[in-house]
ZAKOL-853428 format. One record per residue (C-alpha): x, y, z; residue in one letter. Coordinates in pm, whole numbers, padded with zeros to 5 digits. Each point is the difference from the previous one (the first is absolute). Layout:
N
@east:X, north:Y, up:Z, type:A
...
***
This chain:
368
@east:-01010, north:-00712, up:01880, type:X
@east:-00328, north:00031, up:00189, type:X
@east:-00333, north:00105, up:-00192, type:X
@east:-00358, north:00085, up:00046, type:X
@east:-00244, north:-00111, up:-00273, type:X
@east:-00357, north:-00097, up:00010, type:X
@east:-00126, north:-00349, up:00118, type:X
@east:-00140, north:-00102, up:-00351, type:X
@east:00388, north:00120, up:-00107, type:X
@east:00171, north:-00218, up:00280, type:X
@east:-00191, north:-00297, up:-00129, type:X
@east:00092, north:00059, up:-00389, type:X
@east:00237, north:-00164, up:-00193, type:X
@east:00334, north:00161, up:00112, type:X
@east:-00025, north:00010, up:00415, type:X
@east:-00299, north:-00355, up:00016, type:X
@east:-00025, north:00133, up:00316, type:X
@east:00395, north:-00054, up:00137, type:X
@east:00189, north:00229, up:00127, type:X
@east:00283, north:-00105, up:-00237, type:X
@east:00124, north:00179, up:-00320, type:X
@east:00082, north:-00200, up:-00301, type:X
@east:00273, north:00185, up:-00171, type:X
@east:00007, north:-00270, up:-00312, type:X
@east:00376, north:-00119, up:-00118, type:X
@east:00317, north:00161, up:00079, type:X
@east:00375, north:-00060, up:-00143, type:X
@east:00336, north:00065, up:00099, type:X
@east:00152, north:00209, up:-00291, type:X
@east:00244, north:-00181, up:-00178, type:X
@east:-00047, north:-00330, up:00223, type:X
@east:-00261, north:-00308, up:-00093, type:X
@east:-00134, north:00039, up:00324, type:X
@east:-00414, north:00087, up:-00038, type:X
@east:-00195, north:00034, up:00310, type:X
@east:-00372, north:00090, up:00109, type:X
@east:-00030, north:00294, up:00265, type:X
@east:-00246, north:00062, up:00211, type:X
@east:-00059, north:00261, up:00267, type:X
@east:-00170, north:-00073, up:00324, type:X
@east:-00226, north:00287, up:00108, type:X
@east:-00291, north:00131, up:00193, type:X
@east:-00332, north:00095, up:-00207, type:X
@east:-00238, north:00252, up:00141, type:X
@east:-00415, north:00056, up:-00061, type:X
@east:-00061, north:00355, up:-00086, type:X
@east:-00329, north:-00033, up:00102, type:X
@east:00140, north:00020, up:00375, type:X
@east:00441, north:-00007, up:-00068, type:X
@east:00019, north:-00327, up:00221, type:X
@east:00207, north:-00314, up:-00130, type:X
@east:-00214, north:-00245, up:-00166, type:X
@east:-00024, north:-00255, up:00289, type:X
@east:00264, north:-00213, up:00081, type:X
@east:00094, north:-00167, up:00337, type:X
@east:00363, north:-00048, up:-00068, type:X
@east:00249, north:00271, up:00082, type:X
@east:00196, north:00181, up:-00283, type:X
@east:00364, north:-00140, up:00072, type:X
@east:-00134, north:-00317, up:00042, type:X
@east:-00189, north:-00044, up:-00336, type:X
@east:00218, north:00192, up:-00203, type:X
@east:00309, north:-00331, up:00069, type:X
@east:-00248, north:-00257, up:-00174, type:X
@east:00226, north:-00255, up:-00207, type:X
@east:-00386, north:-00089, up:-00179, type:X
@east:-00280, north:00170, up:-00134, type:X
@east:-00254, north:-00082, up:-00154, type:X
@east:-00152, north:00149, up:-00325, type:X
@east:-00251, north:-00047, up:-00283, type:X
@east:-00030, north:00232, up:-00306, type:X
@east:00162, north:00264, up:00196, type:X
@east:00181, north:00297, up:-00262, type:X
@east:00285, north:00181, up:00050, type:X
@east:-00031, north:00377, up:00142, type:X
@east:00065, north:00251, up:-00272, type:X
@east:-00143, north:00347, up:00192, type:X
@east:-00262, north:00064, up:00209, type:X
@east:-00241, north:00158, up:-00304, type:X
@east:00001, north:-00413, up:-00107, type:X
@east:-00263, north:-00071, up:00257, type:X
@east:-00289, north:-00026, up:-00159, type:X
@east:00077, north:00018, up:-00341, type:X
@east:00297, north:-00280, up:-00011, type:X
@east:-00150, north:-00081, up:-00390, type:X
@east:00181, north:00332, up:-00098, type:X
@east:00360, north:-00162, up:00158, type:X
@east:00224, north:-00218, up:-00123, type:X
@east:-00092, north:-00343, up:00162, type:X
@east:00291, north:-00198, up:00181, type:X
@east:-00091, north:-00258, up:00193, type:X
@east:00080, north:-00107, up:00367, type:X
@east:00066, north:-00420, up:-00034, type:X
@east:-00304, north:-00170, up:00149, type:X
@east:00008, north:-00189, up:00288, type:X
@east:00313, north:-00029, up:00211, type:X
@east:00264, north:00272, up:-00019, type:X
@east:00316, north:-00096, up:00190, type:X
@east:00194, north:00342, up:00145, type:X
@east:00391, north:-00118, up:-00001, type:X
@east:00132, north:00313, up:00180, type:X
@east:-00090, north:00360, up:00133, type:X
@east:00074, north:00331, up:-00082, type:X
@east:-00023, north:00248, up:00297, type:X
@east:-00015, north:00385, up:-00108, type:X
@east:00106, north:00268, up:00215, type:X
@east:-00090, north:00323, up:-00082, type:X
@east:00320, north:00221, up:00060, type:X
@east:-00245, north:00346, up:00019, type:X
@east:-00222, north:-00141, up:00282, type:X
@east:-00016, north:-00083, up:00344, type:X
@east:00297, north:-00252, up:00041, type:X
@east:-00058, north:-00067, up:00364, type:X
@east:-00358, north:-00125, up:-00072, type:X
@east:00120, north:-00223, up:-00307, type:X
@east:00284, north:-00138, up:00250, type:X
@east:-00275, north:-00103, up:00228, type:X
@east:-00184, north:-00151, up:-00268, type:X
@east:00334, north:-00231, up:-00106, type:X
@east:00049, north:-00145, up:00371, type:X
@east:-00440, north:-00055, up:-00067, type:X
@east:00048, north:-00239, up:-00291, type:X
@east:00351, north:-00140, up:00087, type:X
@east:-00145, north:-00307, up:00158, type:X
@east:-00226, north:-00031, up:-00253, type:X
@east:00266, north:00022, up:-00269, type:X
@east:00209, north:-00269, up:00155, type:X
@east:-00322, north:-00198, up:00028, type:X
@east:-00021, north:00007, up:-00352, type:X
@east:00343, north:-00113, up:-00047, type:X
@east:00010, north:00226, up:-00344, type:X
@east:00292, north:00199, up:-00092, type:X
@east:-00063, north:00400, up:-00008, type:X
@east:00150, north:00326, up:-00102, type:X
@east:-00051, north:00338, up:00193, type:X
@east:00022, north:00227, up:-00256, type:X
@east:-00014, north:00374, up:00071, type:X
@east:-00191, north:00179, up:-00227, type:X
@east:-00013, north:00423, up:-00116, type:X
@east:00433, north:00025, up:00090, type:X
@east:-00042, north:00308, up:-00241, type:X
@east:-00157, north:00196, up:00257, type:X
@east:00272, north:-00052, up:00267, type:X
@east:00308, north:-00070, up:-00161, type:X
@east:00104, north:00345, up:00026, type:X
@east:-00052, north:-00037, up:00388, type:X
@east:00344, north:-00223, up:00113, type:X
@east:-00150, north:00029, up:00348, type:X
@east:-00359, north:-00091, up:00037, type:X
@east:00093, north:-00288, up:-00299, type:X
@east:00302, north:-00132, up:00264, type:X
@east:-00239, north:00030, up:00301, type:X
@east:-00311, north:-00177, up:-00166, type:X
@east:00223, north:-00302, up:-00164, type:X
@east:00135, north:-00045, up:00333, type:X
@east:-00359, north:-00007, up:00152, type:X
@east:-00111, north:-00272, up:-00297, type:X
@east:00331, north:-00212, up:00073, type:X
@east:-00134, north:-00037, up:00408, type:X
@east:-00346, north:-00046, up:-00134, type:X
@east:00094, north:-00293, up:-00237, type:X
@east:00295, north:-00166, up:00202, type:X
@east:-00276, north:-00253, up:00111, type:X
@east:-00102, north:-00094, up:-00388, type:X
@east:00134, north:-00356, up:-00028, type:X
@east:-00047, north:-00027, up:-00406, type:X
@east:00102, north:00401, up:-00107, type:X
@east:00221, north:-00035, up:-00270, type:X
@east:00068, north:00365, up:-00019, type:X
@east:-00054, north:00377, up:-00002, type:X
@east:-00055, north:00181, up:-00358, type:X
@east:-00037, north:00389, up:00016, type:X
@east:-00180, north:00057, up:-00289, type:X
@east:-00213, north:00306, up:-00196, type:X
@east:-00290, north:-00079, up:-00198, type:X
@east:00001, north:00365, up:-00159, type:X
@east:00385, north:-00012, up:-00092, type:X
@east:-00023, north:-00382, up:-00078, type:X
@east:00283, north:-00087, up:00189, type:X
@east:00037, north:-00340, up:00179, type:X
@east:-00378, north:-00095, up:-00085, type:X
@east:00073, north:-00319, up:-00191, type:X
@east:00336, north:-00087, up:00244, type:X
@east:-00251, north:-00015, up:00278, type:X
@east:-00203, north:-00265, up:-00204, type:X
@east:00317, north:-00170, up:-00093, type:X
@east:00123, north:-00001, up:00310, type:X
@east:-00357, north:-00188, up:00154, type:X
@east:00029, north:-00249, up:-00338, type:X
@east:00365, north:-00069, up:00092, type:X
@east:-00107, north:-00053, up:00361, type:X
@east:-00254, north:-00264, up:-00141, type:X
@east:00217, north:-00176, up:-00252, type:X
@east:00270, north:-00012, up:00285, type:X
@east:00262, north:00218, up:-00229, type:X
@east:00022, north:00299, up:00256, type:X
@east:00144, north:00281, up:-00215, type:X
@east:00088, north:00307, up:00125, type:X
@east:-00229, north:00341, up:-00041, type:X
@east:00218, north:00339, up:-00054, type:X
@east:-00002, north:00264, up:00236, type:X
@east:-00278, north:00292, up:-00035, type:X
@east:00318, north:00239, up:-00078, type:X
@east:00144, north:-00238, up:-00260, type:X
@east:-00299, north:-00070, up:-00196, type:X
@east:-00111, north:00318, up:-00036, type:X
@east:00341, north:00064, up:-00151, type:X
@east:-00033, north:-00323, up:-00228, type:X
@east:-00360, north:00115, up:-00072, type:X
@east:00108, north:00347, up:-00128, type:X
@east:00269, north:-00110, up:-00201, type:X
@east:-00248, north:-00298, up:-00178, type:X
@east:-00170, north:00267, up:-00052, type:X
@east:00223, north:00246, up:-00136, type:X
@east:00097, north:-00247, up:-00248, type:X
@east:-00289, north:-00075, up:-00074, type:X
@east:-00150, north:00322, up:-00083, type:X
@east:00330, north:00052, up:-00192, type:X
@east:-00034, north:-00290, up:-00200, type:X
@east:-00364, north:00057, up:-00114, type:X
@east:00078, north:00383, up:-00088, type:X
@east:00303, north:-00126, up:-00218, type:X
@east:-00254, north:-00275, up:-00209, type:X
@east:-00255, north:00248, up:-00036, type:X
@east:00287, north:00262, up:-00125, type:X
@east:00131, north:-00311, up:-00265, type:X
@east:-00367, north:-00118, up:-00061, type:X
@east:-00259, north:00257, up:-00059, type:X
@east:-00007, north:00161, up:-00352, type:X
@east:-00143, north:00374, up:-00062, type:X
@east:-00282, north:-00188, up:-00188, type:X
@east:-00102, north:-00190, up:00275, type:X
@east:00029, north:00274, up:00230, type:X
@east:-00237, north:00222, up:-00246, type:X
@east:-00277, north:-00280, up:00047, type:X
@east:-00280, north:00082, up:00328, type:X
@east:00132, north:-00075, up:00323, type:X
@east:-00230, north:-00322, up:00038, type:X
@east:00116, north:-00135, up:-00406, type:X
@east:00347, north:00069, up:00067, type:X
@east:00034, north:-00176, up:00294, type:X
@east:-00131, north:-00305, up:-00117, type:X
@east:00186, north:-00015, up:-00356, type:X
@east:00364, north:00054, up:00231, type:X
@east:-00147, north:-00246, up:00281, type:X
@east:-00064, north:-00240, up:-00279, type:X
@east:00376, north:00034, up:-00141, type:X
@east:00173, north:00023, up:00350, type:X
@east:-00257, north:-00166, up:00278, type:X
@east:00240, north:-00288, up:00024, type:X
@east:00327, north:00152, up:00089, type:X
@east:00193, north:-00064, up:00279, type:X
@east:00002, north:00392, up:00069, type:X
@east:-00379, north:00051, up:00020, type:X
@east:-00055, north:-00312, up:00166, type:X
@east:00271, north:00151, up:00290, type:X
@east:-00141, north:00327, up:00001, type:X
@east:-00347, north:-00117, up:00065, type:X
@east:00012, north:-00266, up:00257, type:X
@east:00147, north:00334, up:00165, type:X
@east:-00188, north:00281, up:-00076, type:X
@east:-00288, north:-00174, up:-00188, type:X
@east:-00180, north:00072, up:-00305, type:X
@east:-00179, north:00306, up:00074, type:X
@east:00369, north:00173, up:00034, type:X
@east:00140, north:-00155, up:-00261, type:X
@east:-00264, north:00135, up:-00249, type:X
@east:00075, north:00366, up:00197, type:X
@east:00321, north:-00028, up:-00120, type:X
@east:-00112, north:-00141, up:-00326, type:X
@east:-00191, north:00374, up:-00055, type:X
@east:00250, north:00196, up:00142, type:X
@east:00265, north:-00161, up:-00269, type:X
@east:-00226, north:00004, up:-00290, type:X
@east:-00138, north:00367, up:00106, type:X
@east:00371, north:00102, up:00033, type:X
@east:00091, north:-00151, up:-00367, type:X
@east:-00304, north:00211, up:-00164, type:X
@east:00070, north:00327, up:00163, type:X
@east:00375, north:-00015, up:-00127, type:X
@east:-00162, north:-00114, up:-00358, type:X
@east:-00212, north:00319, up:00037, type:X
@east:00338, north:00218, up:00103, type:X
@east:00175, north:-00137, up:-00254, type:X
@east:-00268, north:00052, up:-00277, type:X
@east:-00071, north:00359, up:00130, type:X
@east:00359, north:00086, up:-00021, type:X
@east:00030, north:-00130, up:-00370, type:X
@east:-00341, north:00180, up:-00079, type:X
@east:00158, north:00309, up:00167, type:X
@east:00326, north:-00042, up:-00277, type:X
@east:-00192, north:-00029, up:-00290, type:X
@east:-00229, north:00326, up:00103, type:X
@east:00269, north:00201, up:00026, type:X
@east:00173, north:-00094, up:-00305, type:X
@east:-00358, north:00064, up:-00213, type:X
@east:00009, north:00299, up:00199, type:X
@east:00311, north:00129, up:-00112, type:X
@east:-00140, north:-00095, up:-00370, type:X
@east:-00305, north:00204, up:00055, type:X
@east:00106, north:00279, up:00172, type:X
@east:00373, north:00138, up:-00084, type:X
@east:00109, north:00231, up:00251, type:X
@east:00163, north:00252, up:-00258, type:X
@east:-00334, north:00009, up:-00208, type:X
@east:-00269, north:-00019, up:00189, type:X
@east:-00132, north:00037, up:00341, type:X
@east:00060, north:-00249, up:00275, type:X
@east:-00304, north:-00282, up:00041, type:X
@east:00009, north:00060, up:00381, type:X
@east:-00135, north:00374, up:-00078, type:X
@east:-00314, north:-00092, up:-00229, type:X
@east:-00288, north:-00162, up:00109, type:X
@east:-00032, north:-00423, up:00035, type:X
@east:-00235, north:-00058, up:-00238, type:X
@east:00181, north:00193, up:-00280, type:X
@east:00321, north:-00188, up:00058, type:X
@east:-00176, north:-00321, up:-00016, type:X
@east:-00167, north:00084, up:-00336, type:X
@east:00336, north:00098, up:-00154, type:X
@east:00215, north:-00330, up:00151, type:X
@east:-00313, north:-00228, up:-00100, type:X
@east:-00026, north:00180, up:-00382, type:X
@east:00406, north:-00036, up:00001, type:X
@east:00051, north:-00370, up:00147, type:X
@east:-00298, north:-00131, up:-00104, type:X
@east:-00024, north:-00451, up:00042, type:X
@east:00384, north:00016, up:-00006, type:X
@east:00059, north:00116, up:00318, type:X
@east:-00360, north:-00036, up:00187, type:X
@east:-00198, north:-00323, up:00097, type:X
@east:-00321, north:-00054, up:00118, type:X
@east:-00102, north:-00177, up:00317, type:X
@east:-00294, north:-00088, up:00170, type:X
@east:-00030, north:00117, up:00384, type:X
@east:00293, north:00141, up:00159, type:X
@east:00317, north:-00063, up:-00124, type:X
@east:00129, north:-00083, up:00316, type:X
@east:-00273, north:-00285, up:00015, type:X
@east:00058, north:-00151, up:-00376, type:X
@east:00156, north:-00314, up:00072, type:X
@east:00060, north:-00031, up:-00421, type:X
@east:00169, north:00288, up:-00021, type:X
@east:00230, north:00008, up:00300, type:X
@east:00115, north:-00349, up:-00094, type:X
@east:00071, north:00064, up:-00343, type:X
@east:00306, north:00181, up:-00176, type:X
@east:-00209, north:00264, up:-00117, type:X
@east:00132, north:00347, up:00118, type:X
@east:-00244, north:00235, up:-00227, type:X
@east:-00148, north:00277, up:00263, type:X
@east:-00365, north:-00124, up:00091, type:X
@east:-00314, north:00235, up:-00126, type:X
@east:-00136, north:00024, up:00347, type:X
@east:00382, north:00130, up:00173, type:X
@east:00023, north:00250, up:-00256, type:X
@east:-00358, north:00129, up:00049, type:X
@east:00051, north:-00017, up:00353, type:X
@east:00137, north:00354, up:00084, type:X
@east:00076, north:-00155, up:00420, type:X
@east:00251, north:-00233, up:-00162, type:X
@east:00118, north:00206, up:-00348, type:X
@east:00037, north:00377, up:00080, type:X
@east:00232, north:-00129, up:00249, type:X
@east:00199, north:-00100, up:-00341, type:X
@east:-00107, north:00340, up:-00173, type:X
@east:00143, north:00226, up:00326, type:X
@east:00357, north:-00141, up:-00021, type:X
***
């Protein structure tokens, strides 16, 4: 993660002039292991794109087991600088912060031979440090379809590494697919607590990812088919998703389906569900609108003693059904029909003013 900001920006409150990253608290998912992350980097002034001075070569600083810290916040996004009041606040911990172990990332769609060269840089500096670490190899999406260059680029990082006295392991992982992310920070905590587990192959987890998440998705489309109501679903988007979030926001399938896809899909499907419910409503109350036409029709007009409706004009036939039917077969409702969330949800099936009036949606009745 490298950057270039402005000097009064490399001074504020998130960089205080370090060319560290406070990430604020991480945790393994479904462990009690919590953990702060931070990202050693290289900081740039725009006003001329050099490094913001510092004597000390990159794979040397970047194996510090201490650094040092006051009031420092956690990154959100580069628009923060300068206007951290309008982010959330999280805190770096003042004074001392101990680093127990490293994560190396190698990035699987660039230059392998000069990230190689960069491992045997910092290997004496790792073992100096006498800190476990994890080489984890980051964007696998992009090259898992490519057996060849993925064989000939592991076997480059397994030469690189053989001189790493406290790896504890190789994770290939995918940040866009969300495979292996949190195994490669289990696998450094594990390295640190001395338990060693074991982190599944790229090939495997992406398996075991796509079937969590198959089930998952599964899952959530099956409560929202048993949980949301054609009332609910009649409500605006933003109103109905809060009265079903505040009946279902605690069960085990959303809670699964979002520490997957997150909340932002989960309300996509949310619509799509609820959008799906009131255009079957509408299907089904056309079709039952359609019936009752016909059958007024058929009162209005007899074929053997009087013309068909479909050959006189709209307006006519409307008259004559309205004069005939009168409040016993017709309702009225404000805006569309389509729209009336009253109406739709209730048993009423009387034909609504503003169909019949409608010669789109009736004559298509009146030509049959």
């Amino acid at each position: 993660h490298s950057s270039i900001v402005s000097e009064p920006d490399f001074a504020g409150q998130v960089l205080r002039s370090s060319h560290w990253i406070y990430w604020g608290i991480g945790q393994v998912a479904q462990s009690h292991q919590r953990f702060h992350v931070v990202e050693q980097t290289e900081i740039a002034n725009d006003a001329n794109l050099r490094v913001f001075g510092y004597s000390e070569p990159y794979h040397a600083r970047c194996t510090a087991t201490k650094l040092y810290t006051s009031q420092k916040l956690a990154w959100i996004c580069s628009d923060q600088l300068g206007f951290e009041d309008d982010y959330p606040k999280i805190q770096a911990p003042d004074g001392a912060l101990l680093i127990n172990g490293f994560l190396l990332c190698f990035d699987a769609s660039a230059n392998f031979e000069r990230q190689c060269a960069f491992l045997k840089e910092v290997a004496p500096y790792l073992a100096k440090a006498k800190r476990p670490s994890v080489l984890a190899v980051t964007k696998m999406d992009l090259i898992a379809n490519q057996p060849e260059l993925h064989a000939r680029q592991m076997e480059a990082l397994r030469k690189a590494a053989k001189n790493l006295s406290n790896l504890a392991g190789t994770v290939e992982t995918s940040a866009q697919l969300g495979v292996n992310v949190d195994e490669a920070f289990r696998l450094l905590a594990g390295a640190i607590e001395k338990s060693r587990p074991r982190a599944a192959p790229y090939a495997e987890a992406l398996m075991g990812h796509q079937a969590a998440c198959d089930s998952a998705r599964q899952g959530f489309n099956q409560l929202l088919q048993a949980t949301l109501s054609l009332t609910v679903s009649l409500q605006p988007s933003g109103q109905a998703w809060q009265a079903w979030l505040r009946a279902n926001g605690s069960k085990r399938e959303f809670a699964d389906f979002i520490s997957l896809f997150g909340t932002g899909n989960a309300r996509n499907e949310f619509d799509r569900c609820a959008a799906s419910l009131r255009d079957r409503a509408v299907s089904e109350r056309r079709e039952v609108i359609g019936q009752r036409l016909r059958k007024l029709l058929d009162t209005a007009y007899p074929l053997e003693t009087a013309e068909p409706a479909r050959l006189m004009r709209h307006d006519s036939v409307v008259k004559r059904l309205l004069h005939i039917g009168g409040d016993q077969h017709f309702v009225s409702v404000t805006n569309a029909w389509q729209e009336n969330r009253d109406y739709l949800a209730s048993l009423d099936t009387r034909i609504p003013y503003n169909f019949l009036i409608n010669k789109a949606e009736s004559s298509q009745i009146f030509m049959v």
